[in-house]
Every structure is written in structure tokens, then in C-alpha cells.
C-alpha positions in Angstrom: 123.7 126.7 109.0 120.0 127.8 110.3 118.0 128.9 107.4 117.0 131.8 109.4 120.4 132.9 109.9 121.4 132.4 106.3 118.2 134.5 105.1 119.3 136.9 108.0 123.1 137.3 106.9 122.1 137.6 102.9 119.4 140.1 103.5 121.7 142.4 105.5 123.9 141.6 102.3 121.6 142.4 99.7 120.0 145.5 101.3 123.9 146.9 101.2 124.1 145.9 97.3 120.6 147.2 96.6 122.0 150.6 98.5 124.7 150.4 96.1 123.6 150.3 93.0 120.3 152.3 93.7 122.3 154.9 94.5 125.3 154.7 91.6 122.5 154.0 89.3 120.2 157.3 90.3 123.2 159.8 90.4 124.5 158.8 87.1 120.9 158.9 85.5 119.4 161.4 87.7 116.4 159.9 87.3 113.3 158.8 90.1 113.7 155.0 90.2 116.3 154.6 87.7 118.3 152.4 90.7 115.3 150.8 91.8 114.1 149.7 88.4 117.7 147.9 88.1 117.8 146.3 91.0 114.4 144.8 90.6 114.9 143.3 86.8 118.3 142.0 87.9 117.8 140.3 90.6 114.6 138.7 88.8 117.2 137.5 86.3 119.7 136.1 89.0 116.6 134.8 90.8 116.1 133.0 87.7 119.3 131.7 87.2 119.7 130.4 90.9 116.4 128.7 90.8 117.1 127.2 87.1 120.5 126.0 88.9 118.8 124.7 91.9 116.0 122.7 90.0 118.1 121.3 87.3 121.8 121.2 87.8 121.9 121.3 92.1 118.8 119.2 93.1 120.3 118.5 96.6 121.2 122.2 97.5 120.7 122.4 101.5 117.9 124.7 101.8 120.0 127.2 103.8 122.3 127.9 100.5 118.8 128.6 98.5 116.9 130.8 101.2 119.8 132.6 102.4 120.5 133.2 98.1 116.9 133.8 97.1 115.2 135.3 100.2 118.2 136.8 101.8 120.4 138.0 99.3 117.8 138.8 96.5 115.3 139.4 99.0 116.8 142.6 100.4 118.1 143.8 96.7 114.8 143.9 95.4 112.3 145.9 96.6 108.4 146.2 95.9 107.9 149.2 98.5 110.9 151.8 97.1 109.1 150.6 93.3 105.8 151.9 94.4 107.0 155.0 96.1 109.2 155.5 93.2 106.0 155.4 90.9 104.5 157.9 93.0 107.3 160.5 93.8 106.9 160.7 89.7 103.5 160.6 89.6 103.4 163.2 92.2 105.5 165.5 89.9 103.7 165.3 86.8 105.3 162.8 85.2 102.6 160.2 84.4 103.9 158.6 81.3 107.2 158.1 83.2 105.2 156.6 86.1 103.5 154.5 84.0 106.6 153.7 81.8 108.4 152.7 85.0 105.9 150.4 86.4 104.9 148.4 83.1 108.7 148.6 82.2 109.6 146.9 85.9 106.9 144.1 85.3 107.4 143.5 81.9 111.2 143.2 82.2 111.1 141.6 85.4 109.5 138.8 84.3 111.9 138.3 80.8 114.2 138.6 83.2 113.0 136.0 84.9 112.4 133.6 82.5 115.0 134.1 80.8 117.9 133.5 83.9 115.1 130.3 84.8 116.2 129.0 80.9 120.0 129.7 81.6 120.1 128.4 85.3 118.3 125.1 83.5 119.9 125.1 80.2 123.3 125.0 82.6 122.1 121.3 83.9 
């Protein structure tokens, strides 16, 4: 398969996913970027798994399996631009220490979420 096409046909999947649970995660909470702080710290931790896999267990992946995984599919259930505006809409309404709470919380946990799926996608080799 094209890499293009495989990154084309996971992002469409994982913009549906991140739609998905951004929006079952913010009803049930009720809270500005509740869903959007999810999706970003798991998909760092699945990010980290398929890479872990990749490098370690899966040397010889075809690249369209990885991009259309880690570009397409994770690409479109993360998001950096809903995390900002997120950040803001709370900021906007007075909550600072929420804001700030969110945004430390997303890149603090994002990256033990990262390194920790990078040690289980490895630890699986």
C-alpha cells in the first residue's frame, strides 16, 4: 500500500476515534478538555508501544503499516490545536489553575505515557 494512502485512511480513522472519546469523555466529566486531555496521553502511550514494537520486536515493518499507525491513526486522535484552544476556553473563563493544571498535566503525562508504552513496546521484543 502507498504510505500516503495508509496515513490518509488511519487519519480519517483516528479523527473518528478522537471524536469518540473526546466527546464520551467531556459529557460524562463535563469538563473543558477532559476528552482532549485523554486522547492526547493515550495515544502518546500507544505511540509508545507501536514504536517500542517497531524498533525491537518488528524491525522490518513496511513503512506503510508504521505511518499509516503512527501518523495516520494516532495522528488524527491526538491533537495539539483542540489542547491549546482547550487551555484557553478555560482560561478565558477564569479558570487559570485549571488551565494551567491541564496543560502541565497533558505534557507531564504525555510523556510517562510515552516512555512508559516505548518500555512495554520494547520490553515485548
Amino acid at each position: 500500500m502507498p504510505v500516503p494512502l495508509a496515513i490518509a485512511l488511519g487519519g480519517a480513522l483516528g479523527s473518528w476515534l478522537r471524536y469518540v472519546v473526546t466527546t464520551e469523555v467531556t459529557d460524562r466529566t463535563g469538563t473543558i478538555g477532559a476528552g482532549t486531555f485523554a486522547v492526547n496521553v493515550v495515544g502518546a502511550f500507544v505511540l509508545g508501544v507501536v514504536f517500542g514494537l517497531v524498533e525491537v520486536r518488528f524491525p522490518d515493518t513496511p513503512r506503510w503499516v508504521g505511518s499509516g499507525i503512527s501518523i495516520g491513526i494516532l495522528g488524527g486522535f491526538t491533537t495539539f490545536s483542540s489542547f491549546t484552544l482547550d487551555a484557553f476556553r478555560q482560561a478565558e473563563e477564569g479558570r487559570w489553575g485549571l488551565a494551567v493544571a491541564y496543560v502541565l498535566g497533558t505534557v507531564v503525562l504525555g510523556m510517562a505515557a510515552a516512555v512508559a508504552g516505548i518500555a512495554l513496546g520494547r520490553s515485548a521484543g
